[in-house]
C-alpha positions, 0 to 999 in steps of 0.5 A: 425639732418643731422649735427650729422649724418655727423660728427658722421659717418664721426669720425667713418670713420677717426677714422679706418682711424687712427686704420688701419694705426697704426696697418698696420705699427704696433703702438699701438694702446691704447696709441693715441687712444683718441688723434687721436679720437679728432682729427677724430673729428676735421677732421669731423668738417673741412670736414663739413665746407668744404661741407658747402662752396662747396669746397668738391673737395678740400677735400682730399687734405686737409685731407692728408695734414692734416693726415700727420701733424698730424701723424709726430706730435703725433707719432713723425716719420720723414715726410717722413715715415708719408706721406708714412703711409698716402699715403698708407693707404689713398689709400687702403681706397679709394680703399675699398670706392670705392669697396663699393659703386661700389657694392652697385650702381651695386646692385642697393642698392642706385640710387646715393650717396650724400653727407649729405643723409643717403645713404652716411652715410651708405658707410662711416660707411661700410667703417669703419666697412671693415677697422677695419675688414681688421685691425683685421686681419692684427693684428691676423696674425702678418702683417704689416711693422715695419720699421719705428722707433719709441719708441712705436712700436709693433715688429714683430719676423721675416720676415717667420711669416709675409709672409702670410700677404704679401700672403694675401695682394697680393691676396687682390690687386689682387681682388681689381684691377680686381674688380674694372677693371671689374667695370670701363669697364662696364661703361662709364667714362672720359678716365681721370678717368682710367688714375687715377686709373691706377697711384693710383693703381701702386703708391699703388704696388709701395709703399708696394714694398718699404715697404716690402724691407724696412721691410725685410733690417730693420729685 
């Protein structure tokens, strides 16, 4: 029973891995949906193999190796733009998993969360829902970058129509950032673990500046 709870919640979390990531670089959506739904399937049995074996740390580093592959192959993008669409949506992805569980540890909702217990599952599929919520609205409000070439992309009209995305995802950073930066100075934790989150968040900053001035020059 545990095993179909895993892999379920775990093809739900990739599959809006997948959605937010087309739709944050304005792919359509229909035409891989089943393709990148087997491979959010296939993504889940690796992750279990992987907690099977104890190897979970190595985890996310396969899940972009993987996530990049896959994107150059079923988008046909060059590996540079996949690893960008990868970096910067697994990084918006941690950060919201992060977010959450921070809220959910503070609230004193759950205890712990471990891997293989219904309180993981429940951040997975919190997750999910939070990207695919974050997804429709970068959808309803013309965002996201187009710069990256593709036969089946969704181009948007002008760089004046999606200035409220950009608001409104610097006003989204800016909450995540302090947030989380509230959250961290609470509690004790390795000094490393500030250090980490200091470097995700400015490679995050970084990214979507190179993003935004590609956008503008591709426009």
């Amino acid at each position: 029973m545990l095993f179909i709870k895993f892999i379920t919640a775990s093809t739900i979390e990739f599959s809006s891995f997948f959605i937010f990531s087309m739709i944050l670089f304005r792919f359509q959506v229909k035409e891989y949906v089943l393709k990148f739904f087997f491979a959010s399937i296939f993504f889940s049995l690796v992750s279990n193999t992987l907690q099977l074996e104890s190897l979970q740390e190595i985890s996310p580093l396969v899940n972009v190796f993987l996530f990049v592959f896959l994107l150059t192959i079923i988008l046909r993008v060059r590996l540079l733009h996949s690893i960008i669409m990868v970096v910067i949506t697994y990084v918006v992805f941690s950060l919201v998993q992060w977010l959450l569980l921070s809220i959910y540890l503070k609230l004193d909702v759950f205890d712990e969360v471990l891997a293989y217990t219904d309180n993981a599952f429940v951040v997975q599929l919190s997750t999910a829902i939070m990207l695919v919520v974050i997804s429709l609205f970068v959808y309803k409000s013309n965002g996201g970058f187009s710069y990256i070439e593709s036969s089946s992309r969704i181009y948007k009209s002008n760089f004046k129509g999606n200035r409220f995305f950009y608001l409104s995802l610097f006003l989204a950073l800016l909450v995540i950032i302090l947030v989380n930066g509230f959250y961290l100075a609470s509690i004790n934790l390795p000094y490393y673990i500030y250090l980490v989150s200091v470097i995700i968040i400015v490679i995050l900053v970084l990214l979507i500046y190179y993003s935004i001035r590609k956008d503008g020059g591709h426009d």
